[in-house]
PDB file of N, CA, C and O in Angstrom:
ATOM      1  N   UNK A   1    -176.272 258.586 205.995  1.00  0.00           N
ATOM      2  CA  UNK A   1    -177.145 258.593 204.835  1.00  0.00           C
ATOM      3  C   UNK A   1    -178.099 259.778 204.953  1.00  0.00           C
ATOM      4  O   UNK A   1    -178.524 260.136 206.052  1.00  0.00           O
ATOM      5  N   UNK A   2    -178.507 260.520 203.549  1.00  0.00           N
ATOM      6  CA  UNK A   2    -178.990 261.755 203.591  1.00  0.00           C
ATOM      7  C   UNK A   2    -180.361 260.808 203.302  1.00  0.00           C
ATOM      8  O   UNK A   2    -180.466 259.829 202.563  1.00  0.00           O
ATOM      9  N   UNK A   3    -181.591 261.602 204.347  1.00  0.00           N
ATOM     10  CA  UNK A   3    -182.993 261.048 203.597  1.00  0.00           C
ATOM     11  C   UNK A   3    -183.774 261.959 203.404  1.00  0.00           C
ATOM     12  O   UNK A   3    -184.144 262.638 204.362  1.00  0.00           O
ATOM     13  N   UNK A   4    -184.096 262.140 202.495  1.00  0.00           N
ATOM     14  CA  UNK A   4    -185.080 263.386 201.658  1.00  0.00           C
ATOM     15  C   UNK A   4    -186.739 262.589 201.332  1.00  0.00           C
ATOM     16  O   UNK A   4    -186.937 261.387 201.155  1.00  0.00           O
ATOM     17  N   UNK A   5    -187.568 263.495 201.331  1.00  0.00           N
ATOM     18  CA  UNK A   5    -189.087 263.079 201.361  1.00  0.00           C
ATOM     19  C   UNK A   5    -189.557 263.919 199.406  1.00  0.00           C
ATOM     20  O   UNK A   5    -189.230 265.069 199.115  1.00  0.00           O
ATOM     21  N   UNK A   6    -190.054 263.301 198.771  1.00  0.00           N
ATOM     22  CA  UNK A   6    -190.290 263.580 197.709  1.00  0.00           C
ATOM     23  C   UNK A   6    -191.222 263.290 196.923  1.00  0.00           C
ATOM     24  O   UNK A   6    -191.388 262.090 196.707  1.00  0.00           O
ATOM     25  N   UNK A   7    -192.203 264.358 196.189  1.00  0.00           N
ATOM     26  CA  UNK A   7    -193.392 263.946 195.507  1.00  0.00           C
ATOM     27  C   UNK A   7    -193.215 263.625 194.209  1.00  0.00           C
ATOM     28  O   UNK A   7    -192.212 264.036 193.625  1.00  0.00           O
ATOM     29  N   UNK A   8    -194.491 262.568 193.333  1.00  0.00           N
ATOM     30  CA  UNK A   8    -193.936 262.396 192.205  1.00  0.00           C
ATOM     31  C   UNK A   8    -193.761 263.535 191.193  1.00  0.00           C
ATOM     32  O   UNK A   8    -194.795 264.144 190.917  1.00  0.00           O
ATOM     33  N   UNK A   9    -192.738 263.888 190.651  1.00  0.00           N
ATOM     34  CA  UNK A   9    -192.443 264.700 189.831  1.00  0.00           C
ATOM     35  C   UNK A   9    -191.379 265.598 190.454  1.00  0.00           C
ATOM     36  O   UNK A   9    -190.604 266.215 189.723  1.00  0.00           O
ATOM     37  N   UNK A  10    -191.322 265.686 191.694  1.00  0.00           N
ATOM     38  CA  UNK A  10    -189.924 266.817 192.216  1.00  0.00           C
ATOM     39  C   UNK A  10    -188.459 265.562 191.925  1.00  0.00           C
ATOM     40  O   UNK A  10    -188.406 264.459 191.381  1.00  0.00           O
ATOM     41  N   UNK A  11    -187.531 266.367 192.546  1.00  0.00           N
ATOM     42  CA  UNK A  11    -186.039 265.942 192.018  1.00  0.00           C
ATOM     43  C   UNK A  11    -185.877 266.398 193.402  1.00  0.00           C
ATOM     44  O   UNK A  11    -186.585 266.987 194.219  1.00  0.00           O
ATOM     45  N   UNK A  12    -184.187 265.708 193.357  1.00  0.00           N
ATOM     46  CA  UNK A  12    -183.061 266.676 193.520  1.00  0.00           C
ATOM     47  C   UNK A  12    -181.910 266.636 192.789  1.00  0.00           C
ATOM     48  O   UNK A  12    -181.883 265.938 191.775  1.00  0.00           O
ATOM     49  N   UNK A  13    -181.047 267.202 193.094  1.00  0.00           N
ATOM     50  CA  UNK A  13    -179.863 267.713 192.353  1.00  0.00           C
ATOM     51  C   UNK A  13    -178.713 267.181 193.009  1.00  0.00           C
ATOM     52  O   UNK A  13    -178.549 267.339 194.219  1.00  0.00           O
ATOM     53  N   UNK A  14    -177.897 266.551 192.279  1.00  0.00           N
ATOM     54  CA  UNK A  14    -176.503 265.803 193.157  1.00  0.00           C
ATOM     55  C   UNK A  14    -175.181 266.922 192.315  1.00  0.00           C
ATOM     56  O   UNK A  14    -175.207 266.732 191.099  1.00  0.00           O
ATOM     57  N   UNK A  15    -174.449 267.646 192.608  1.00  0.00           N
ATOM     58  CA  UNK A  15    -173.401 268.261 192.164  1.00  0.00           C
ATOM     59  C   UNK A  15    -173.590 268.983 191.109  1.00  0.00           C
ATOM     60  O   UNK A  15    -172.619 269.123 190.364  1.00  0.00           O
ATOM     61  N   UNK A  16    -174.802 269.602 190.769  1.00  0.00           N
ATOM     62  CA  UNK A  16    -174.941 270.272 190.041  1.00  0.00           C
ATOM     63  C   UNK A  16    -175.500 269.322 188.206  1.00  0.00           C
ATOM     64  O   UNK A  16    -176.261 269.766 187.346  1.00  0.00           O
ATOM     65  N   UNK A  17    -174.725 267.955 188.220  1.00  0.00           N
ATOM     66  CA  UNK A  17    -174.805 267.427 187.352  1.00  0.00           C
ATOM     67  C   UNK A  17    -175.727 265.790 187.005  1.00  0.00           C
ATOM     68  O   UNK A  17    -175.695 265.046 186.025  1.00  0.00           O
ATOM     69  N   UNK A  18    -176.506 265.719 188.339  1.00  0.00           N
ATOM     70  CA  UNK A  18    -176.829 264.662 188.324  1.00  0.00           C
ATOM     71  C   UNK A  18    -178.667 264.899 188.812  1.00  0.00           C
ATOM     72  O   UNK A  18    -178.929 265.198 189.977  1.00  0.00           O
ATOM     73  N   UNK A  19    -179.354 264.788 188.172  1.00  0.00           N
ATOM     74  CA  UNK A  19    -180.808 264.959 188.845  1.00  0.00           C
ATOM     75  C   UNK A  19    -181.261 263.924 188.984  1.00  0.00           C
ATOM     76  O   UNK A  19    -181.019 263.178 188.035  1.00  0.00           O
ATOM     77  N   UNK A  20    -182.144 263.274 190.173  1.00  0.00           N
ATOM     78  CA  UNK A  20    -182.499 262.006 190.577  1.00  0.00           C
ATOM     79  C   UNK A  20    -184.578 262.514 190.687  1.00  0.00           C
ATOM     80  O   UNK A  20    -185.027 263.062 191.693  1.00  0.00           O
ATOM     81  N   UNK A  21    -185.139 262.293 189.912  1.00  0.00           N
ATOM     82  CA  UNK A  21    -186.584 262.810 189.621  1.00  0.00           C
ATOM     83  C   UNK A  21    -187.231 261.270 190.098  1.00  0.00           C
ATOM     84  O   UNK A  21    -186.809 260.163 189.761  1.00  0.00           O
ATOM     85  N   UNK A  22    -188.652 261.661 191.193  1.00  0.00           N
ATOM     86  CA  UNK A  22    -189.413 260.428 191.457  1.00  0.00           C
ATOM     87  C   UNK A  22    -190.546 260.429 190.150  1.00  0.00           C
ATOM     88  O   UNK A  22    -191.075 261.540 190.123  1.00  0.00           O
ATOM     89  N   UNK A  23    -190.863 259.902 189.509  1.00  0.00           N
ATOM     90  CA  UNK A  23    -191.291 259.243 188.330  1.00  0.00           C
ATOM     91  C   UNK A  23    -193.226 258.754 188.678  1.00  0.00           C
ATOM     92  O   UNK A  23    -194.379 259.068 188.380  1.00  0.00           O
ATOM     93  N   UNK A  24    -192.442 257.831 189.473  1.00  0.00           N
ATOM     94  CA  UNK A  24    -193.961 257.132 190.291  1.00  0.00           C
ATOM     95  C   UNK A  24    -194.195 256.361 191.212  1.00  0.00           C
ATOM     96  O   UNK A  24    -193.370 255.451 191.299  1.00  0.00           O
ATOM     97  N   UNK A  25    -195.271 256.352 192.198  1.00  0.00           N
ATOM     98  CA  UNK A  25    -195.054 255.639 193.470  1.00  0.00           C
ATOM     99  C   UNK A  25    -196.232 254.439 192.921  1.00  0.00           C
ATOM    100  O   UNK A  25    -197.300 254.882 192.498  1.00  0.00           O
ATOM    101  N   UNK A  26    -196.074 253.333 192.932  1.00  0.00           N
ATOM    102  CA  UNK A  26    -197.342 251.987 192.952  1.00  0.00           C
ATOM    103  C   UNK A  26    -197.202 251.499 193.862  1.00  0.00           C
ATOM    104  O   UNK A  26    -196.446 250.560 193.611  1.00  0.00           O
ATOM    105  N   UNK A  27    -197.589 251.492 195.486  1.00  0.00           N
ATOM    106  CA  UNK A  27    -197.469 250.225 196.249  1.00  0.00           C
ATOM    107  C   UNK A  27    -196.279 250.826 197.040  1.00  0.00           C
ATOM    108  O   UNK A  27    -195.984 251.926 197.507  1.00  0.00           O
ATOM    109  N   UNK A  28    -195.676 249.455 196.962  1.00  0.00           N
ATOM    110  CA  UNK A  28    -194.118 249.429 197.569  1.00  0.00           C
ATOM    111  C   UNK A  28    -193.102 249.961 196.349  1.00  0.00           C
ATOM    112  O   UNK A  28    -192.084 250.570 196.676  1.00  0.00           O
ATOM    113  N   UNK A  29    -193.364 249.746 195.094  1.00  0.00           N
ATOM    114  CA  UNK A  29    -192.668 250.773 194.339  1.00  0.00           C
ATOM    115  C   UNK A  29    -192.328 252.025 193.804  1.00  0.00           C
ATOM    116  O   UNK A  29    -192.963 252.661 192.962  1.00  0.00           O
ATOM    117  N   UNK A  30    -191.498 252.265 194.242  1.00  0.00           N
ATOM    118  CA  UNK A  30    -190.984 253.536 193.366  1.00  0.00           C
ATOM    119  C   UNK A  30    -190.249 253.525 192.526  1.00  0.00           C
ATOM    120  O   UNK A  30    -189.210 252.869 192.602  1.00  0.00           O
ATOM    121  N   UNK A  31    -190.681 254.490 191.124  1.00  0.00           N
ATOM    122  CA  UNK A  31    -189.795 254.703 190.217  1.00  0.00           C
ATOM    123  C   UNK A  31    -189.331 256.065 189.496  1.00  0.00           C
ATOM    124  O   UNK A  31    -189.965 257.023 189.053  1.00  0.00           O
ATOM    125  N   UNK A  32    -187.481 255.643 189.588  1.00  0.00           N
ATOM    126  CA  UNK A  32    -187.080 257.137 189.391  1.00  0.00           C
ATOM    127  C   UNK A  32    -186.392 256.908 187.980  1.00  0.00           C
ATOM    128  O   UNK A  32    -186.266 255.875 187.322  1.00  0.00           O
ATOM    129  N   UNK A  33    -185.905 258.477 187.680  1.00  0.00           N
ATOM    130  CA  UNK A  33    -185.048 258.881 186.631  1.00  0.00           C
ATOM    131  C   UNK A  33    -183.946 259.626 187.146  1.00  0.00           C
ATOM    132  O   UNK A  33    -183.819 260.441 188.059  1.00  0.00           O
ATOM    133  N   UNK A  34    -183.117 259.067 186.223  1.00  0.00           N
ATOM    134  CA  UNK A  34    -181.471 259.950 186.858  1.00  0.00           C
ATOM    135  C   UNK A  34    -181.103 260.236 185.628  1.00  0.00           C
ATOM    136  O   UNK A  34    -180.832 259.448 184.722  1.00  0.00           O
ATOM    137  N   UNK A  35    -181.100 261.797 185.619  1.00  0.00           N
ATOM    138  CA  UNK A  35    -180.090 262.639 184.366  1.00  0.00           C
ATOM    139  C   UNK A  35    -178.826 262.403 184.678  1.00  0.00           C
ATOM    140  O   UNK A  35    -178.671 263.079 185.695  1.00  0.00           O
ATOM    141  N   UNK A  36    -177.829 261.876 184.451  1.00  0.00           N
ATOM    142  CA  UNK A  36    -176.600 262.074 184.325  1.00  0.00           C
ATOM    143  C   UNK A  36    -175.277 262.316 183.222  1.00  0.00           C
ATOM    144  O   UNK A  36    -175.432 261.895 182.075  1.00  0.00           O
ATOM    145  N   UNK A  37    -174.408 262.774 183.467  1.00  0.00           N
ATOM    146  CA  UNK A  37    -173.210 262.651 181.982  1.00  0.00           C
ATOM    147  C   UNK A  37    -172.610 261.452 182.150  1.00  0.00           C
ATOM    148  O   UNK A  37    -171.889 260.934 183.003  1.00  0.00           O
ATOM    149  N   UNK A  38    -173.312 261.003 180.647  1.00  0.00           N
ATOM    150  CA  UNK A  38    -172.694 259.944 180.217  1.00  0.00           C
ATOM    151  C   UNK A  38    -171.541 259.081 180.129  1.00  0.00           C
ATOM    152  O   UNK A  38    -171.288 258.112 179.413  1.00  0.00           O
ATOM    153  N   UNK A  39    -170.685 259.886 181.356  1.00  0.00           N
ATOM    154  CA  UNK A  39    -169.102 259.595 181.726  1.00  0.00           C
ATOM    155  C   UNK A  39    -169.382 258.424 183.067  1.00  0.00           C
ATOM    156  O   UNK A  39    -168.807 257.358 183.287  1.00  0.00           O
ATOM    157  N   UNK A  40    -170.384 259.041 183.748  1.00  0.00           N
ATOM    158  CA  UNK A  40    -171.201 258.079 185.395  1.00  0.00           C
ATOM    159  C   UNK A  40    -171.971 257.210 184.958  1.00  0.00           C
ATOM    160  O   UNK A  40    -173.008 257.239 184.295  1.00  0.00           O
ATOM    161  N   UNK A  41    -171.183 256.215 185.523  1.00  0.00           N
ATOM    162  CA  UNK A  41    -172.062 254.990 185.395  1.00  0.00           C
ATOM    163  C   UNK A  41    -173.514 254.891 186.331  1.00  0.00           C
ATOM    164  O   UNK A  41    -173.549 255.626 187.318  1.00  0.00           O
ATOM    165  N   UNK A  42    -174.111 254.452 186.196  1.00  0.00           N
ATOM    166  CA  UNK A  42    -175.174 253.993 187.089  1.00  0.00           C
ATOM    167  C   UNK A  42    -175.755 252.796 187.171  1.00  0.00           C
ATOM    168  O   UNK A  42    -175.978 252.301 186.066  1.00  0.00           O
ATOM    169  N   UNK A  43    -176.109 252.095 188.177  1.00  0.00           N
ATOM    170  CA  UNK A  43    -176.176 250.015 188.005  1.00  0.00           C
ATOM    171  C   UNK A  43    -176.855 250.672 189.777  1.00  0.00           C
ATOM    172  O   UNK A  43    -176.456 251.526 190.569  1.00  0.00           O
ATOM    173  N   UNK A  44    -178.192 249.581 189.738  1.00  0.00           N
ATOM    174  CA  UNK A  44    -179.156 249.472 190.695  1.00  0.00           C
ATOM    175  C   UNK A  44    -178.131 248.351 190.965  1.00  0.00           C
ATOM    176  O   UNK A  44    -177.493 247.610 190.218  1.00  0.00           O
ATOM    177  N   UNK A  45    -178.234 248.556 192.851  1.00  0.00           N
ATOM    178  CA  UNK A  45    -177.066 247.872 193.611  1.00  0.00           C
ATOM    179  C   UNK A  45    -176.693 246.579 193.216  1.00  0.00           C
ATOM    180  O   UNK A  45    -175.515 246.297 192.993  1.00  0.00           O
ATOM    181  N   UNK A  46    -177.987 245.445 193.071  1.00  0.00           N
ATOM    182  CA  UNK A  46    -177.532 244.392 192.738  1.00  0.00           C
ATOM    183  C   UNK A  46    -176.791 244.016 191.963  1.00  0.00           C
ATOM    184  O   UNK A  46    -176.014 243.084 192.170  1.00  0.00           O
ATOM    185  N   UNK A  47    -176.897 244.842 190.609  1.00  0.00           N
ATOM    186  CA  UNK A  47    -176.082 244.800 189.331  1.00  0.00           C
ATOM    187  C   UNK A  47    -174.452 245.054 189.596  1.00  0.00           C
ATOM    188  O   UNK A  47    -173.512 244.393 189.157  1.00  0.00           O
ATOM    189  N   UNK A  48    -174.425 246.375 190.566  1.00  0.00           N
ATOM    190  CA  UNK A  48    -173.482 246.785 190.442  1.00  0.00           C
ATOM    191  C   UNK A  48    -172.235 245.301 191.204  1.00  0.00           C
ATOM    192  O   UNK A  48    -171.110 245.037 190.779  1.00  0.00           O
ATOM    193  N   UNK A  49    -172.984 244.601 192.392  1.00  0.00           N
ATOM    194  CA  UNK A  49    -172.451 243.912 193.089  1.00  0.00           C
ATOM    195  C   UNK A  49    -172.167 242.871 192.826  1.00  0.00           C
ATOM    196  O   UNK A  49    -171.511 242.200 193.622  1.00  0.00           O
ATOM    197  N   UNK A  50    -172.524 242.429 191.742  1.00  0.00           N
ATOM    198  CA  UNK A  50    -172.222 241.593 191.043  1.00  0.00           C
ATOM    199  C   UNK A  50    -171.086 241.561 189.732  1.00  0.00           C
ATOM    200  O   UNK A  50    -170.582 240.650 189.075  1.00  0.00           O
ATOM    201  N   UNK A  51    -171.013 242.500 189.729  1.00  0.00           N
ATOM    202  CA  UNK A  51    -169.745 243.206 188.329  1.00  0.00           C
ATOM    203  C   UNK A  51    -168.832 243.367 189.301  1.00  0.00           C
ATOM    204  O   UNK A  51    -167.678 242.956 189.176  1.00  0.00           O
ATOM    205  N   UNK A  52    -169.302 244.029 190.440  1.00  0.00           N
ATOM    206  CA  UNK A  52    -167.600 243.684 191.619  1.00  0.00           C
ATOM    207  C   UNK A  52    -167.240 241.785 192.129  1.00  0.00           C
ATOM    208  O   UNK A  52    -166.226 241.229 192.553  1.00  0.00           O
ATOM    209  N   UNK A  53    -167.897 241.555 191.979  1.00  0.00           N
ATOM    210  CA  UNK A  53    -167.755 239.592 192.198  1.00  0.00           C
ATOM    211  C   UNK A  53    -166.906 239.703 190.942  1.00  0.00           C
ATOM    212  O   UNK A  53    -165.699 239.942 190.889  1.00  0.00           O
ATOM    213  N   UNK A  54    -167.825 239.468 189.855  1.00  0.00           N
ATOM    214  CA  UNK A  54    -166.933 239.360 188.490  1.00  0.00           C
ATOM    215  C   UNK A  54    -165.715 239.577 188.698  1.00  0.00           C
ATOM    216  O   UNK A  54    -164.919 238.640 188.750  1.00  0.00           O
ATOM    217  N   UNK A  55    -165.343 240.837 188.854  1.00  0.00           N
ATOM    218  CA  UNK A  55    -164.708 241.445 188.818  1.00  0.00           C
ATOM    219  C   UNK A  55    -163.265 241.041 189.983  1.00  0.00           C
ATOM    220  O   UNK A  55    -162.194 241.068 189.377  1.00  0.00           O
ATOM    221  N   UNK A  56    -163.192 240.844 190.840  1.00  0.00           N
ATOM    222  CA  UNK A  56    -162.402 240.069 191.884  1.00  0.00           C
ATOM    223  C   UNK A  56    -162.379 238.775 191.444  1.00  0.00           C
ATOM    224  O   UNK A  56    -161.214 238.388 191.538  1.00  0.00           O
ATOM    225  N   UNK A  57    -163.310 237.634 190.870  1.00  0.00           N
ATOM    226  CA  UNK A  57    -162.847 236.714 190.339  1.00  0.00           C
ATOM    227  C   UNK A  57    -162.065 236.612 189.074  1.00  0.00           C
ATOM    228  O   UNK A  57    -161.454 235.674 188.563  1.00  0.00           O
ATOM    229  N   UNK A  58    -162.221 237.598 188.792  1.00  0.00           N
ATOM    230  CA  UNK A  58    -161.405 237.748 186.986  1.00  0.00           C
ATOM    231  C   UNK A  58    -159.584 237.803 187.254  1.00  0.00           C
ATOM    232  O   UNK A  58    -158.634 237.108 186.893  1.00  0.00           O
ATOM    233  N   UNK A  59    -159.788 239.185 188.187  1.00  0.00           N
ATOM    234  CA  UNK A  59    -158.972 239.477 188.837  1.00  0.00           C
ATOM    235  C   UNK A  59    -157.594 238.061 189.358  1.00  0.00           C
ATOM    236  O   UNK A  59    -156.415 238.204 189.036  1.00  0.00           O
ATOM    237  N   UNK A  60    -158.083 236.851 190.142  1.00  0.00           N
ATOM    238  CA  UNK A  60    -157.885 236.084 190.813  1.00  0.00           C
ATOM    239  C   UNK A  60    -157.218 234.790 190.120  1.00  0.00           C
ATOM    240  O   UNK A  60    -157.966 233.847 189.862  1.00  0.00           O
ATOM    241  N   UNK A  61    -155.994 234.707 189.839  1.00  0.00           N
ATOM    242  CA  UNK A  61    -155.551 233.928 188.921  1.00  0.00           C
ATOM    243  C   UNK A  61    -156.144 232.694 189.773  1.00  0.00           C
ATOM    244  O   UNK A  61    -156.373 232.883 190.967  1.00  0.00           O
ATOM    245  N   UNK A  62    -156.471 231.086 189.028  1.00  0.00           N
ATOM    246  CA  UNK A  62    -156.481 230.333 189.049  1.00  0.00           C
ATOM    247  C   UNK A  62    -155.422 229.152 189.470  1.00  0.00           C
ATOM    248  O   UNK A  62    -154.439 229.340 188.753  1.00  0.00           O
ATOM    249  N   UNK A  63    -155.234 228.238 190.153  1.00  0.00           N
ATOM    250  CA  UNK A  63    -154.255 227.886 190.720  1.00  0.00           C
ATOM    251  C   UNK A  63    -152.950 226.904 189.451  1.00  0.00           C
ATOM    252  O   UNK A  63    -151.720 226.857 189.451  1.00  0.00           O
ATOM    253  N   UNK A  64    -154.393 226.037 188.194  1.00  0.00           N
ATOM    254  CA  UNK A  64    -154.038 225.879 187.268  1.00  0.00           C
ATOM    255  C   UNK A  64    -153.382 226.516 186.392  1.00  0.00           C
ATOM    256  O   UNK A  64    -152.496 225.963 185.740  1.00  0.00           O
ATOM    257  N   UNK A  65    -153.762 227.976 186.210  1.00  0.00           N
ATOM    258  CA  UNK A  65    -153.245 228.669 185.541  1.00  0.00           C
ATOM    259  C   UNK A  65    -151.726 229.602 185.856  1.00  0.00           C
ATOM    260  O   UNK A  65    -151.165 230.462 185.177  1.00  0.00           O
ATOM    261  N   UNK A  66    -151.382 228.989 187.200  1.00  0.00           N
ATOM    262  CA  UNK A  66    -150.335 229.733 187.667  1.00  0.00           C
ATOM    263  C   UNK A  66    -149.439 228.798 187.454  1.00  0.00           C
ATOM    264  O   UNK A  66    -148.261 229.071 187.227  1.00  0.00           O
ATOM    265  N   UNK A  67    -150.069 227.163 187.524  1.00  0.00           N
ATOM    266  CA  UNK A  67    -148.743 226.385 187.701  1.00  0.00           C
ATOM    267  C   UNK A  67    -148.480 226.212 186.044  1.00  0.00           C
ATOM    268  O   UNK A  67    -147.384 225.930 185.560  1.00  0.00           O
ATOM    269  N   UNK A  68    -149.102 226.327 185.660  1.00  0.00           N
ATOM    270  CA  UNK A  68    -148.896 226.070 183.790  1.00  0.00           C
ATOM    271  C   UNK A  68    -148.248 227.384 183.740  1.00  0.00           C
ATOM    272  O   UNK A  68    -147.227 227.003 184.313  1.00  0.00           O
ATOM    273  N   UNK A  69    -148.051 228.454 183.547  1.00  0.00           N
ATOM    274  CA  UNK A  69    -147.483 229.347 183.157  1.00  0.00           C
ATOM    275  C   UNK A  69    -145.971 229.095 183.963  1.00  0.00           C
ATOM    276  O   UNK A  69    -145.022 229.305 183.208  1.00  0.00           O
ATOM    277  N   UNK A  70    -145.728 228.836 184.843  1.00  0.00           N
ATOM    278  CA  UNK A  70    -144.664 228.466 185.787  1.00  0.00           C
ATOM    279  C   UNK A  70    -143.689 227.369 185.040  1.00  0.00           C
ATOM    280  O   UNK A  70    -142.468 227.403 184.886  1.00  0.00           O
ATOM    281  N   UNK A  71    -144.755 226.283 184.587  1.00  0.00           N
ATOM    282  CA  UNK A  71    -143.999 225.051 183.853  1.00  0.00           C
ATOM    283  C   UNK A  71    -143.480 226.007 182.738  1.00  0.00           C
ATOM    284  O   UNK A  71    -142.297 225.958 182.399  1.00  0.00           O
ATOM    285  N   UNK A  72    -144.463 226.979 182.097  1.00  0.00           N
ATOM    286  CA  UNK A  72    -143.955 227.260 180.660  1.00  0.00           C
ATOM    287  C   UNK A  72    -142.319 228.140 180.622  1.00  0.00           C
ATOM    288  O   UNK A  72    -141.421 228.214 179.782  1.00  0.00           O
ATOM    289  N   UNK A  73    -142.523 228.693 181.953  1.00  0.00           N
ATOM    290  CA  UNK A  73    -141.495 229.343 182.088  1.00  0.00           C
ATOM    291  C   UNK A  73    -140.272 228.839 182.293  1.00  0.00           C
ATOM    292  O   UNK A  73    -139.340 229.153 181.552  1.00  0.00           O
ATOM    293  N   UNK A  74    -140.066 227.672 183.721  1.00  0.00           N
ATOM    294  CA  UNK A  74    -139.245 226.491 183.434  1.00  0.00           C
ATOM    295  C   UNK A  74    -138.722 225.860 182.170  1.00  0.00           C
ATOM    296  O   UNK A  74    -137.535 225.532 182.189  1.00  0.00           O
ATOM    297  N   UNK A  75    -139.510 225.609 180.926  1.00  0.00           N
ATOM    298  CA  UNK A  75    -139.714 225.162 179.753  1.00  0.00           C
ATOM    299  C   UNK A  75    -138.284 225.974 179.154  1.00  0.00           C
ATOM    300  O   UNK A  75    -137.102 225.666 178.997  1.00  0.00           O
ATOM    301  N   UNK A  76    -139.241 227.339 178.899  1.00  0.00           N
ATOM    302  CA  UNK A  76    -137.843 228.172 178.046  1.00  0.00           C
ATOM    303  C   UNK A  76    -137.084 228.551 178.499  1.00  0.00           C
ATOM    304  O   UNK A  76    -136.275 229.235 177.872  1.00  0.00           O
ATOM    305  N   UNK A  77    -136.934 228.278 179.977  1.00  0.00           N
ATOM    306  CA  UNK A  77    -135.774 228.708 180.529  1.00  0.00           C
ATOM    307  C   UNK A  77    -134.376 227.400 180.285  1.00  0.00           C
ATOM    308  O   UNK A  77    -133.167 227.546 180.110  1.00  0.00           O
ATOM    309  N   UNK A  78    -134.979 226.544 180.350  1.00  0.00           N
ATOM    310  CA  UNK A  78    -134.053 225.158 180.071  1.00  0.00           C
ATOM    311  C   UNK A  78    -134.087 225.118 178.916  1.00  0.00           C
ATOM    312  O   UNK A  78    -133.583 224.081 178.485  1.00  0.00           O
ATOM    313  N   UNK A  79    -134.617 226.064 177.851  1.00  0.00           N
ATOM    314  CA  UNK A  79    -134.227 225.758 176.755  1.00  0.00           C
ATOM    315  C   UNK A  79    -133.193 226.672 175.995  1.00  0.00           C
ATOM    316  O   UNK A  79    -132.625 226.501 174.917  1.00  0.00           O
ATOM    317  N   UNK A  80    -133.129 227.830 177.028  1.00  0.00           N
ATOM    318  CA  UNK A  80    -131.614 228.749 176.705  1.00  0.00           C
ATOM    319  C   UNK A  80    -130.511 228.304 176.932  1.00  0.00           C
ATOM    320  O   UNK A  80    -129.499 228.504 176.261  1.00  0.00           O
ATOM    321  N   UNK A  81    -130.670 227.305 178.442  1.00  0.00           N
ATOM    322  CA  UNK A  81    -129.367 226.644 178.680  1.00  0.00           C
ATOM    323  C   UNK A  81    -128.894 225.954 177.794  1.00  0.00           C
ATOM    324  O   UNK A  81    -127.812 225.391 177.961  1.00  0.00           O
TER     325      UNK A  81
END
């Protein structure tokens, strides 16, 4: 992990296309701004880690849903015979 020290109002620059600007320090908070193209997503970790849960459960057929599609298939298959 890269760690950089930064005042409010400096940046840096990620690939030419991404600027990450400190905004403001209160306390234990900091708050930034990220320029980016609208193609990059961006999601503060929790968010993001949670759309990957989603996301693997969506993914994850259901055990119900495997055996019903299975029957359905059985179904029309005995019904060509």
């Amino acid at each position: 992990m890269l760690v950089l020290s930064r005042k409010k109002g400096e940046s840096i620059i990620i690939q030419d296309h991404i600027e990450v600007t400190v905004l403001a320090v209160e306390g234990d908070t900091v708050r930034i701004g990220i320029s980016a193209p609208k193609h990059i997503d961006i999601f503060r970790q929790e968010i993001y880690a949670s759309i990957q849960e989603a996301n693997r459960e969506s993914a994850t057929p259901l055990a119900a849903n495997v055996e019903a599609f299975m029957e359905r298939l059985r179904n029309d298959s005995n019904k060509k015979e």
